[in-house]
C-alpha positions in Angstrom: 90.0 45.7 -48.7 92.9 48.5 -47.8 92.1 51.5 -46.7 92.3 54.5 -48.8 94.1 56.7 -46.6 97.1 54.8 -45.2 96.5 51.5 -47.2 96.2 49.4 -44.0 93.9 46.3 -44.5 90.1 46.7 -43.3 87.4 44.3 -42.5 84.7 43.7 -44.8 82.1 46.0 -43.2 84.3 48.0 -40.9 83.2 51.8 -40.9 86.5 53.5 -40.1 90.2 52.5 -40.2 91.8 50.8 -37.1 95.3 52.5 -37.7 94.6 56.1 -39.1 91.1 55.8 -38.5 90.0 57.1 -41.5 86.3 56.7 -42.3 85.5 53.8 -44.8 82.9 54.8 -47.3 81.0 51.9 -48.4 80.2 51.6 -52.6 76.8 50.6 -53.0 75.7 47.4 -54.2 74.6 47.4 -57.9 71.8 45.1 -58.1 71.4 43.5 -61.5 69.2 44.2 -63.9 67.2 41.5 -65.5 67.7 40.9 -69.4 64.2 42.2 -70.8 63.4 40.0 -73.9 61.5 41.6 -76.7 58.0 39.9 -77.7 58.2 38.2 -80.7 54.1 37.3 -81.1 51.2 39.7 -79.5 49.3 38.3 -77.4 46.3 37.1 -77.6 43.3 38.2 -75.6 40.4 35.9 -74.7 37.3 35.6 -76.9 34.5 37.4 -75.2 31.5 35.2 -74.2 28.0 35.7 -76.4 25.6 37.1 -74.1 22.7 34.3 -73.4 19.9 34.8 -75.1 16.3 35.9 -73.8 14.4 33.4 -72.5 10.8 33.5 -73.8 8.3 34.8 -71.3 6.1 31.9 -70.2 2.6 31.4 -71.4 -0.1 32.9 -69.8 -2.1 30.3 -67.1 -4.9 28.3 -68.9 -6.3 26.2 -65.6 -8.7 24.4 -68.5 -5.4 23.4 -70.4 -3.6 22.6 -67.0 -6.0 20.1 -66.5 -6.2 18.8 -69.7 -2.3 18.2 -69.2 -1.8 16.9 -65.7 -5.0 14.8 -65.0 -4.7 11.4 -64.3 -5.5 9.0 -67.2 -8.2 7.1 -67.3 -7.9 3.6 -67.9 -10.7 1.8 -69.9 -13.1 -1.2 -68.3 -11.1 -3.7 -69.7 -8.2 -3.1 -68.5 -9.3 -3.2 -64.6 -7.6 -5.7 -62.9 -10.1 -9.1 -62.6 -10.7 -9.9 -58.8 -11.3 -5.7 -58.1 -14.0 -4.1 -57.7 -13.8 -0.1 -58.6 -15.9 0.8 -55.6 -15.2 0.1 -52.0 -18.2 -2.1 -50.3 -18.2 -2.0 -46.3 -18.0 -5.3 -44.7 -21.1 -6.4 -42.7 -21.7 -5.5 -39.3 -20.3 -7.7 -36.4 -23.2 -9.7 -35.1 -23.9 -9.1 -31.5 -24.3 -12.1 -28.7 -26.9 -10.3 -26.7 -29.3 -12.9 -28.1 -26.7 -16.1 -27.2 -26.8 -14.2 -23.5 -30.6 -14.3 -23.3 -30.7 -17.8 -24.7 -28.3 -19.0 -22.1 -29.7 -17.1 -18.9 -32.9 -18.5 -19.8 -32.1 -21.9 -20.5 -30.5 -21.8 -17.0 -33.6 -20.5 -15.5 -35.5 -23.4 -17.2 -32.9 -25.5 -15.3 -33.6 -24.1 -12.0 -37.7 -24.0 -12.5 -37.5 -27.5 -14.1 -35.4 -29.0 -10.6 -37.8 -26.7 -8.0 -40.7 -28.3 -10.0 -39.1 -31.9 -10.0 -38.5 -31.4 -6.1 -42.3 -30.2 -5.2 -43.5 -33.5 -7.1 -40.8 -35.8 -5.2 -42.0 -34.5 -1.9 -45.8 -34.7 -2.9 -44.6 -38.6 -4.1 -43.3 -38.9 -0.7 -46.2 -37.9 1.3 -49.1 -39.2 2.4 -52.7 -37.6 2.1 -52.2 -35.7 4.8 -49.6 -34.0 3.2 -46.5 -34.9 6.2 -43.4 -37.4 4.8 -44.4 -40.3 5.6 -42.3 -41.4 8.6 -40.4 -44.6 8.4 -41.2 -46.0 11.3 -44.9 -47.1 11.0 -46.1 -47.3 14.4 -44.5 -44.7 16.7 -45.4 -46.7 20.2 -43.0 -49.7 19.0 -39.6 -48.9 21.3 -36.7 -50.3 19.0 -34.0 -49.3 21.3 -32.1 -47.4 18.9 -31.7 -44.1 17.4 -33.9 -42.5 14.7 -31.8 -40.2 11.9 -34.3 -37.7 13.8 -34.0 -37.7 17.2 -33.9 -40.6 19.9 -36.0 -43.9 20.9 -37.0 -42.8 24.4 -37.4 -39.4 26.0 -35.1 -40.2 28.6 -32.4 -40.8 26.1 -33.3 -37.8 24.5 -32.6 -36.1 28.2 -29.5 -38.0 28.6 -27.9 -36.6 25.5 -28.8 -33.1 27.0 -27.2 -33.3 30.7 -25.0 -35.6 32.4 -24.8 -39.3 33.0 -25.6 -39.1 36.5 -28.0 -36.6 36.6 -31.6 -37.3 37.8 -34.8 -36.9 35.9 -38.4 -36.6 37.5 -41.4 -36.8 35.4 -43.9 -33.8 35.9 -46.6 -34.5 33.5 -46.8 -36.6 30.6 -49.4 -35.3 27.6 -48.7 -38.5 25.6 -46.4 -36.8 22.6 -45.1 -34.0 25.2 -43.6 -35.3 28.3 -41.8 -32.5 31.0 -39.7 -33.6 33.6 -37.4 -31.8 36.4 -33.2 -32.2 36.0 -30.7 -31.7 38.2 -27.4 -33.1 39.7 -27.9 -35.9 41.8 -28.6 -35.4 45.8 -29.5 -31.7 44.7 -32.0 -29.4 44.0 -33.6 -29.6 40.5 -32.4 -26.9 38.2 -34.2 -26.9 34.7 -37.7 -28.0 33.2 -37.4 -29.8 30.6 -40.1 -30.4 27.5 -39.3 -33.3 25.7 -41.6 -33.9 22.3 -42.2 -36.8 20.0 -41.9 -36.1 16.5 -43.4 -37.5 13.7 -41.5 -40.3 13.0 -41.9 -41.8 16.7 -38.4 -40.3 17.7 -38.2 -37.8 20.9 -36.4 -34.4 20.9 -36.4 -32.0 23.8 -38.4 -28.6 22.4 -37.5 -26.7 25.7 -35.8 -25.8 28.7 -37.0 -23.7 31.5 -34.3 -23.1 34.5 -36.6 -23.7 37.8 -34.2 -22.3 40.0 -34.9 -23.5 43.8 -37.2 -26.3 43.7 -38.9 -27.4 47.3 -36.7 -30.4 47.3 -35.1 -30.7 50.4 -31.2 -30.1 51.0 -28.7 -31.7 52.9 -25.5 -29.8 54.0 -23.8 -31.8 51.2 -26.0 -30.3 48.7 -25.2 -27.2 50.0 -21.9 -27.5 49.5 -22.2 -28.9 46.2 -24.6 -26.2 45.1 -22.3 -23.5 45.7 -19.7 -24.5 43.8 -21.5 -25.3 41.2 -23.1 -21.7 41.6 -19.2 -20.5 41.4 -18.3 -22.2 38.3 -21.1 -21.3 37.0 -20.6 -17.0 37.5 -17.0 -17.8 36.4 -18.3 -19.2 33.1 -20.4 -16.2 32.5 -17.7 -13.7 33.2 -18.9 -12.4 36.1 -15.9 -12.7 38.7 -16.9 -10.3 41.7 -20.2 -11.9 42.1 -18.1 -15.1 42.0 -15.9 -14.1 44.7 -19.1 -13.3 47.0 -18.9 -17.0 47.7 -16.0 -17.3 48.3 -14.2 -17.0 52.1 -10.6 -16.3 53.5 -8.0 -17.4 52.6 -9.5 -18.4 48.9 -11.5 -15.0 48.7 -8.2 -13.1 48.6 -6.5 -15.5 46.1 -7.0 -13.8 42.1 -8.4 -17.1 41.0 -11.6 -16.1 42.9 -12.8 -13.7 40.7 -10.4 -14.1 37.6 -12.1 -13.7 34.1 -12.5 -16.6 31.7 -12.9 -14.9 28.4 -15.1 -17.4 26.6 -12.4 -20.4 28.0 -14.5 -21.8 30.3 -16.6 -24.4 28.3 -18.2 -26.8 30.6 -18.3 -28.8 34.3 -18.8 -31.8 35.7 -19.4 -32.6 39.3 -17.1 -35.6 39.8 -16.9 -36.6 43.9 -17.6 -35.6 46.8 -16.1 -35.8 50.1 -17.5 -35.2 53.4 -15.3 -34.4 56.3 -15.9 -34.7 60.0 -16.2 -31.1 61.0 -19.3 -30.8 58.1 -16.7 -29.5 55.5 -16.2 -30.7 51.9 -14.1 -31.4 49.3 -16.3 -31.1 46.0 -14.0 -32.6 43.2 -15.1 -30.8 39.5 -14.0 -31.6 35.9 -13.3 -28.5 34.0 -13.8 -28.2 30.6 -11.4 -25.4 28.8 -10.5 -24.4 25.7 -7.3 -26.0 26.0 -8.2 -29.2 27.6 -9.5 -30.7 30.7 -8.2 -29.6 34.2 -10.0 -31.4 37.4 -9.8 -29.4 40.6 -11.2 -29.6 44.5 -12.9 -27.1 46.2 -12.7 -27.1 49.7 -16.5 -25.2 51.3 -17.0 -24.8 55.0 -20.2 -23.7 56.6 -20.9 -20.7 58.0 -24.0 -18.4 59.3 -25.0 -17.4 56.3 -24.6 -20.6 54.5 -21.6 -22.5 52.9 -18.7 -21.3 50.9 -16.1 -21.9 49.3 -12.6 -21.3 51.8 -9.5 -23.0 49.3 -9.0 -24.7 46.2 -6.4 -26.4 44.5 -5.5 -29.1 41.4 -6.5 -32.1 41.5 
């Protein structure tokens, strides 16, 4: 492109001339015009839809006809299935076992009557006229020397399975069937009264025991001394240390083991020896029977004014 003043070359675009500086008009741009073509058909416009027709307005409500229409049908007698019945029958009732309960409680009851019954007539079978068992020993003055399943052949064995070995028994009075007799520890006082009985089948049992306390036996200073330890054991047993200890003498009276408790430990004694000194002391040896075992000890008892006591003690 030159431009029209000096017809110097321009740029495409450039508003004004670089050498005489001329302004550059710019032609406008002719756009093209689009070829029209003429129609050679009309065209052709779409049908217009009928308009629906009117639905007829619904039949007025007949609730005779309605039911008529829409019941169920009803199906004939012969055609029921076979096996069915057309009406439901309820099931009988459940049977209760109140009356199997009954029948067993009482049945049971029978049992026990029927064995109570059986019992009364095996004990009347047993028994003589007098109504006792009759005893199977026949003559109760015959001494067999043995044992009977109720108590023991002689009274004195009868006593011996109540008290020690060595212990010595004096009869009192002697009724025929009740015989009583004084016990106690040998060389000592006599302590208990003692009832012995024969039963009914010739054996003896003793019925009763009565302690005597101080009997008018005389003592010697070894029963003394003997006496007051079994007095001490005996306090010990029953849980009654301080009176315990009241017979007790230095050095043992300060020692805990004079007047400790035994709590229910303390089962049984024995008197086992005793040994006589030269100054009129004693060792009294004693077999202690505790829950635990057996445990022997040695109590040494002096005299004094007011009678003899216990001063030591120690294992034996």
């Amino acid at each position: 492109m030159e431009c029209p003043n000096c017809g110097k070359p321009i740029g495409v675009g450039q508003a004004f001339c670089g050498e005489c500086g001329a302004r550059i008009e710019t032609p406008a741009i002719q756009q093209p015009v689009p070829e029209t073509v003429a129609p050679t058909e009309p065209m052709l416009q779409p049908p217009t839809p009928p308009a629906p027709p009117t639905p007829p307005a619904p039949p007025a409500y007949n609730e005779t006809a309605y039911q008529q229409q829409y019941a169920p049908p009803v199906y004939p007698q012969q055609y029921a299935q076979p096996g069915y019945q057309q009406q439901y029958v309820q099931p009988p009732p459940r049977k209760k076992k109140t009356g199997l309960i009954i029948a067993i409680v009482a049945v049971v009851v029978m049992l026990v009557i029927g064995a109570a019954v059986g019992g009364i007539f095996l004990i009347r079978y047993l028994a003589d006229d007098s109504g006792t068992i009759t005893p199977p020993i026949t003559d109760p003055g015959v001494d067999t020397g043995v044992t009977t399943s109720d108590g023991f052949a002689t009274p004195e064995d009868a006593l011996a399975a109540e008290y020690p070995a060595d212990w010595v028994f004096r009869l009192q009075s002697d009724d025929g069937d009740f015989k009583t007799y004084w016990v106690g520890p040998p060389n000592s006082e006599f302590i208990d009264e003692v009832v012995v009985e024969r039963s009914v089948d010739g054996s003896w049992l003793v019925t009763e025991t009565i302690p005597i306390g101080m009997s008018d036996v005389p003592m010697g200073p070894e029963d003394e001394a003997v006496s007051t330890v079994m007095g001490f054991l005996d306090l010990i047993m029953q849980d009654r240390p301080l009176e315990a200890q009241q017979l007790c003498v230095s050095p043992f009276s300060e020692d805990p083991a004079s007047a400790s408790y035994s709590d229910g430990d303390f089962i049984s004694y024995d008197i086992v020896d005793v040994q006589a000194q030269d100054d009129m002391t004693f060792w009294v040896h004693t077999s202690e029977t505790w829950r635990w075992g057996v445990e022997e000890f040695e109590y040494y008892v002096v005299p004094t004014e007011l009678g003899y006591f216990i001063s030591d003690a120690r294992p034996y």
